[in-house]
C-alpha positions as CSV (number, residue, x, y, z in Angstrom):
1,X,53.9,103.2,-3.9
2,X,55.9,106.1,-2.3
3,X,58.3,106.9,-0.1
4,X,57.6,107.0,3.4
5,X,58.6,110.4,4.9
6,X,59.3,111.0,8.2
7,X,57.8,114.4,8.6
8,X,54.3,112.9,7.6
9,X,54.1,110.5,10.8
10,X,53.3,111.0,14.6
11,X,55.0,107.9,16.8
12,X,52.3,109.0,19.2
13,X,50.0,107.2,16.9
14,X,51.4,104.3,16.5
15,X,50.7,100.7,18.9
16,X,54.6,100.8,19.7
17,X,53.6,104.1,21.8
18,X,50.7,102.6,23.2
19,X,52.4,99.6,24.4
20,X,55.2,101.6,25.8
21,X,53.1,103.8,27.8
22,X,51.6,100.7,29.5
23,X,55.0,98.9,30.2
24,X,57.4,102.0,30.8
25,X,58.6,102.5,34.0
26,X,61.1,101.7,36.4
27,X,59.5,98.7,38.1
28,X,56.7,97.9,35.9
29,X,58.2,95.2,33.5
30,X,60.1,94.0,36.8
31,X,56.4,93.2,38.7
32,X,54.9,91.7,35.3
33,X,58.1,89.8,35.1
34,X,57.7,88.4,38.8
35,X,53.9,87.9,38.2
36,X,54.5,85.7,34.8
37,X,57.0,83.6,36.6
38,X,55.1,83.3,40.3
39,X,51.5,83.3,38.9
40,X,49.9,84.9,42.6
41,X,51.9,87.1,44.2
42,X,51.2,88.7,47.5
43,X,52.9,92.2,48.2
44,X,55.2,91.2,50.3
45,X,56.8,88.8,48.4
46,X,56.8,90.7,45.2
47,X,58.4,93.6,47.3
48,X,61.3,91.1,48.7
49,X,61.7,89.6,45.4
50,X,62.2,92.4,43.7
51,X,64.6,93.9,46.4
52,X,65.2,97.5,45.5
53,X,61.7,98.8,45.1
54,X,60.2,101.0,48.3
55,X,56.7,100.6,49.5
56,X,55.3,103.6,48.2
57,X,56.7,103.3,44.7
58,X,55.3,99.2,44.4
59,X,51.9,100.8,46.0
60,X,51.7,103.4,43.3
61,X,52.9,101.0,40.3
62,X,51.0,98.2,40.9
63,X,48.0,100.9,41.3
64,X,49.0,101.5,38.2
65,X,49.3,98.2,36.5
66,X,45.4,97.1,37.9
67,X,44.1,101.1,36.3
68,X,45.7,99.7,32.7
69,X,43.9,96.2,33.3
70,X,47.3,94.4,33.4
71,X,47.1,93.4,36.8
72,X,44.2,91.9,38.7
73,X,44.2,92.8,42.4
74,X,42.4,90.6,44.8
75,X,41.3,91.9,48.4
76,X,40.7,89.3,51.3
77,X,38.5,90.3,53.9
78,X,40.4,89.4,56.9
79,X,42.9,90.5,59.7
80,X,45.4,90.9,59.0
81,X,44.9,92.0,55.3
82,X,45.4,89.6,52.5
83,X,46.0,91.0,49.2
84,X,46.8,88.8,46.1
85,X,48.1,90.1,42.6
86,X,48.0,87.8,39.3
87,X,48.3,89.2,35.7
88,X,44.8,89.8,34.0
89,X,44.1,88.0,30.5
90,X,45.3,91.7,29.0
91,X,47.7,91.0,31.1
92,X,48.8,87.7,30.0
93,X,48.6,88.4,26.4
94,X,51.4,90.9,27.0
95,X,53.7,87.7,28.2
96,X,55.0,86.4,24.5
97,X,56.3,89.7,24.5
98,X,58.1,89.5,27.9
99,X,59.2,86.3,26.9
100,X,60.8,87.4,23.8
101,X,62.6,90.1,25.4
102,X,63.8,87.3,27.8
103,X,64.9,84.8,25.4
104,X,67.0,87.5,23.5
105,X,68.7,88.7,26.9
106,X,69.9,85.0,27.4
107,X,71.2,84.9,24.0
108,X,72.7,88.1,24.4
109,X,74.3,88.5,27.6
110,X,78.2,88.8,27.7
């Protein structure tokens, strides 16, 4: 077996890249957080939950989120507007993850 060298490998061709161009962002982890914990969320509520994100910016990341299949985004047909979000089952399988990362933040916070 050799040694690995550094200069023979692309991190663009790894899964770590791939995940990370799903979940980076300012606000993304913070709505998948919200959706994991809340199940259904309507806009309005993941907008005041999350507190410092503007309209346009949940709009567009959320957008975002349902392109990559991470999100499902459900439309009501009546007035006013209803709109739902939930994480998809791509979605959910993402969670252990999130979970992880929360677990060692407990741990780890001072």
């Amino acid at each position: 077996m050799g040694t690995k060298c550094i200069s023979n490998y692309s991190l663009e061709d790894t899964g770590f890249n791939y995940t990370m161009s799903l979940i980076q962002g300012k606000y993304k982890m913070f709505i998948l957080y919200t959706l994991m914990e809340f199940g259904v969320v309507r806009f309005n509520e993941m907008q005041k939950y999350i507190g410092t994100i503007t309209f346009k910016t949940l709009s567009s990341t959320l957008k975002q989120l349902e392109s990559d299949g991470l999100i499902i985004r459900t439309e009501y047909p009546q007035i006013p507007p209803k709109v739902e979000y939930s994480l998809s089952e791509r979605g959910k399988s993402l969670m252990p993850i999130l979970d992880q990362m929360c677990d060692w933040g407990d741990r780890n916070r001072t």
